[in-house]
Legacy VTK file of the C-alpha trace (Angstrom):
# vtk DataFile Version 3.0
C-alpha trace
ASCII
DATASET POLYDATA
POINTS 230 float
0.000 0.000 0.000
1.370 3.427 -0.876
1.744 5.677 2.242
0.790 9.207 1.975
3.289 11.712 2.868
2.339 15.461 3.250
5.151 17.841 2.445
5.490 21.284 2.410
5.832 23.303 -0.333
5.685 27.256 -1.544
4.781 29.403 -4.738
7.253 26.495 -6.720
5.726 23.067 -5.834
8.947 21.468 -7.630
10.663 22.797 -4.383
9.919 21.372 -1.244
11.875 22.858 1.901
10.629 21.988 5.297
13.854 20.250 7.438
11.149 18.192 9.036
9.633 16.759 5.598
13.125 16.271 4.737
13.797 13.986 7.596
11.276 12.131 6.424
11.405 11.640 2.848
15.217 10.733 3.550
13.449 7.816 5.985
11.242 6.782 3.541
13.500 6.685 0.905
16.123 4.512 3.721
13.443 1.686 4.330
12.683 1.701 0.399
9.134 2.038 0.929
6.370 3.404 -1.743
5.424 6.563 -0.741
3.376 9.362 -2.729
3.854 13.225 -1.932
1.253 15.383 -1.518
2.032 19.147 -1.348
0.598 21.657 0.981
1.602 24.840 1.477
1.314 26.869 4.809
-2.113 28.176 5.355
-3.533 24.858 4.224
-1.932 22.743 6.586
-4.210 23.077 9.167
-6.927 20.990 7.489
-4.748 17.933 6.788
-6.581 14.799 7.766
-9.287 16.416 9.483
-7.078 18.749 11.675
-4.912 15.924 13.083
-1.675 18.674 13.601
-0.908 22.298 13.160
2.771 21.476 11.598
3.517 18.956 8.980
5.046 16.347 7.988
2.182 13.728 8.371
1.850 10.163 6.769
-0.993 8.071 6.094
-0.424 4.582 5.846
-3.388 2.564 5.303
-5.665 3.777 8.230
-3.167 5.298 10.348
-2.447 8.621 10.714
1.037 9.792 12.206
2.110 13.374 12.632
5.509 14.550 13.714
8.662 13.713 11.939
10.663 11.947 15.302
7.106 9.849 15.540
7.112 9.159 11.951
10.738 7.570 12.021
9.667 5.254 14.987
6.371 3.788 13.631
8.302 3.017 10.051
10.768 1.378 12.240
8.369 -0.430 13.865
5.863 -1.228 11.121
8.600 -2.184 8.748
11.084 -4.297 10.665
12.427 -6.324 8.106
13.531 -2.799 5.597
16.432 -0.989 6.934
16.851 0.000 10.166
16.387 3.762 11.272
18.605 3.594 14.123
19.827 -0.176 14.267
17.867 -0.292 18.490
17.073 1.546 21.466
20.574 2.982 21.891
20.294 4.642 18.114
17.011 5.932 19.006
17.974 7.497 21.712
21.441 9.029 20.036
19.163 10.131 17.456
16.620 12.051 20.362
19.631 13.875 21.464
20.785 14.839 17.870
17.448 16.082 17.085
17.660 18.050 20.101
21.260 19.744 19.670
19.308 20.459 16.220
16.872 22.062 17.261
18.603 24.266 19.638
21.769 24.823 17.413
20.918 24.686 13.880
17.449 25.959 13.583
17.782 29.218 15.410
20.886 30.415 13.113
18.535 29.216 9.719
16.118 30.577 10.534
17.296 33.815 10.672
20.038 33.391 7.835
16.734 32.272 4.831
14.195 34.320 6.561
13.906 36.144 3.838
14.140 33.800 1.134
11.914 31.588 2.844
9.267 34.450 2.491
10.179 35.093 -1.315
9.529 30.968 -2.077
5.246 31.880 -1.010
3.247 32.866 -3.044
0.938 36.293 -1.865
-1.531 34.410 0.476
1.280 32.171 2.367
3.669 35.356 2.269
1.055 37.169 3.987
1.045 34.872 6.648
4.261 34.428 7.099
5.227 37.523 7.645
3.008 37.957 9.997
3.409 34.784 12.200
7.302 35.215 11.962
7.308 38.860 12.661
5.455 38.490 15.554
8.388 35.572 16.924
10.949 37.606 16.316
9.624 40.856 17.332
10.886 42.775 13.976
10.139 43.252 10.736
11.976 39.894 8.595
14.263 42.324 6.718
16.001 43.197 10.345
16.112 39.658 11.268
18.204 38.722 8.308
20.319 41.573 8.091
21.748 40.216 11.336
22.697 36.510 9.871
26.570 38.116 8.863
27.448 38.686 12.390
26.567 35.757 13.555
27.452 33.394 11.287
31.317 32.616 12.622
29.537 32.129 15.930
26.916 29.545 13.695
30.120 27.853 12.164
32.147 27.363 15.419
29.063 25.728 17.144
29.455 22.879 14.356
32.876 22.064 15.802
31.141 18.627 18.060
29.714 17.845 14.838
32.902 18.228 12.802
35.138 16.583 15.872
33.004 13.423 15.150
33.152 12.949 11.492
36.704 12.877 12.036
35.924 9.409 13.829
33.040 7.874 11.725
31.835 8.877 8.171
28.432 9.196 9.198
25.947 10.301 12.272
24.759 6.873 12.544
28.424 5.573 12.273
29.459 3.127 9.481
26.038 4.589 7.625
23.705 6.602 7.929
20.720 6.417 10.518
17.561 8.389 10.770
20.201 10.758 12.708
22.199 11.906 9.734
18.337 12.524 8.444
17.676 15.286 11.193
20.911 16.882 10.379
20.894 16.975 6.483
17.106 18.407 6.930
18.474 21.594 8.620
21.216 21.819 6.132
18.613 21.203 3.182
16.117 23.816 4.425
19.161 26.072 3.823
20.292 25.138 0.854
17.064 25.114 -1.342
15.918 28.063 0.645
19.204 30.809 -0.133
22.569 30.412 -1.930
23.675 32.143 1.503
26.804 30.068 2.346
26.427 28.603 6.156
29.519 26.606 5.331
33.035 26.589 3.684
33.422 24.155 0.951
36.856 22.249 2.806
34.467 22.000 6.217
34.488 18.401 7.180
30.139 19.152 7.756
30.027 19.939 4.399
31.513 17.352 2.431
29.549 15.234 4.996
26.453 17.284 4.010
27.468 16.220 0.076
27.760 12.770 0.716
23.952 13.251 1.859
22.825 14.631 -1.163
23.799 11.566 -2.782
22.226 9.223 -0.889
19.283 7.263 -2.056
19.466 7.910 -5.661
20.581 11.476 -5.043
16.991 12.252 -3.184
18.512 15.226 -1.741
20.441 16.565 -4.998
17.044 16.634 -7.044
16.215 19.537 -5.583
18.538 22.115 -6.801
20.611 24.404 -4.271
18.706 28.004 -4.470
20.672 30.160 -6.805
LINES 1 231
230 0 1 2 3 4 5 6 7 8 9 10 11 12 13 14 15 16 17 18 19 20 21 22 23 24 25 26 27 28 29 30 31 32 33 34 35 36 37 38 39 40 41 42 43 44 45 46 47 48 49 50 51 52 53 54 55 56 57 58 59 60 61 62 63 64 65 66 67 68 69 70 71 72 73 74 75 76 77 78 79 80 81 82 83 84 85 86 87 88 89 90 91 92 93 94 95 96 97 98 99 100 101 102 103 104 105 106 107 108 109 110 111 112 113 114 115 116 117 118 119 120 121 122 123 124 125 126 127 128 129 130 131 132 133 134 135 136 137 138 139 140 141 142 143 144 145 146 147 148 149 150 151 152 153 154 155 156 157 158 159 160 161 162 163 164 165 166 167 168 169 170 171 172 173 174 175 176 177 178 179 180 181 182 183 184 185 186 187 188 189 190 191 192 193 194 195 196 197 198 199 200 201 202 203 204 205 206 207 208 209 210 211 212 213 214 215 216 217 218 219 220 221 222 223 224 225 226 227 228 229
């Protein structure tokens, strides 16, 4: 049965940019399963399946209903035991909690602020209307100000990558000898970036980024059929 997979798109639907959907189209595409994409943009996400989350992604598969990427990952793991493992047991799940964590807290901030306004471009006039609005009113300023600060920051961005970097110089991937459902919440923060701005969060020789290239290939080159924002 194919699973429906909601992903997020703006004005382009050839461009799809959440890090969350990310994660889990990389997860999908990991456990080799048939999966069909079906693109919502911001104001409509609200009435996906009835209401069943504010935020996306969200799969259907078959009568089930699963919102929330981290949630996603662990029912395909457990529905689909005999595809590739997500996280190879307990301990990887956990590693890959605390990954999506430092995420959250590390990467996301910094992007955010850095394709602010690109993100806002890639809407078309209803979802740029609204997300101006909602973001303004986090930040506090208008999303011009917010992004004009990205420059200053962005050593600060680079030099918080260094546990990241310090560990690649062990293993070639997240997940160790290959990549887990961890690498997944990493390369969805990176991907966000790179189809949202041509902004460059990293320097070619950093050990992330060649890391972050070897993702792009992965699957087929899943991640390298979008192209980087130019």
């Amino acid at each position: 049965m194919t699973i429906l997979f909601y992903d997020l798109v703006g004005s382009d639907a050839a461009r799809p940019f959440s890090p969350h959907c990310w994660k889990v189209a990389m997860a999908l595409e990991h456990k080799g399963l048939d999966y069909r994409a079906v693109l919502k943009r911001l104001v409509e996400v609200p009435e996906i399946e009835g209401g069943v989350s504010k935020t996306i992604p969200v799969i259907r598969d078959g009568d089930k209903v699963i919102p929330d990427s981290f949630a996603i990952a662990l029912y395909l793991e457990e529905a689909y035991p005999e595809q590739p493992s997500l996280f190879e047991g307990p301990g990887g799940m956990a590693h890959a909690r605390f990954i999506e964590r430092w995420s959250q807290l590390t990467l996301h901030p910094y992007i955010s602020v850095a394709a602010l306004t690109a993100l806002h471009a890639m809407q078309d006039d209803e979802n740029a209307a609204y997300f101006r609005k909602s973001r303004e009113a986090r930040f506090g300023r208008p999303l011009e100000e917010v992004t004009a600060s990205r420059d200053a920051s962005l050593s600060g961005f680079r030099a918080s990558l260094e546990p990241l970097r310090s560990m690649l110089s062990y293993q070639p991937w997240i997940g160790g000898e290959q990549p887990l459902f961890a690498d997944y919440i990493v390369f969805g923060a990176l991907q966000w970036a790179r189809i949202a701005t041509p902004y460059q969060l990293l320097e070619a020789a950093d050990p992330v980024a060649e890391w972050f290239e070897r993702c792009l290939d992965l699957h087929g080159g899943k991640g390298r059929s979008i192209a980087a924002a130019a």
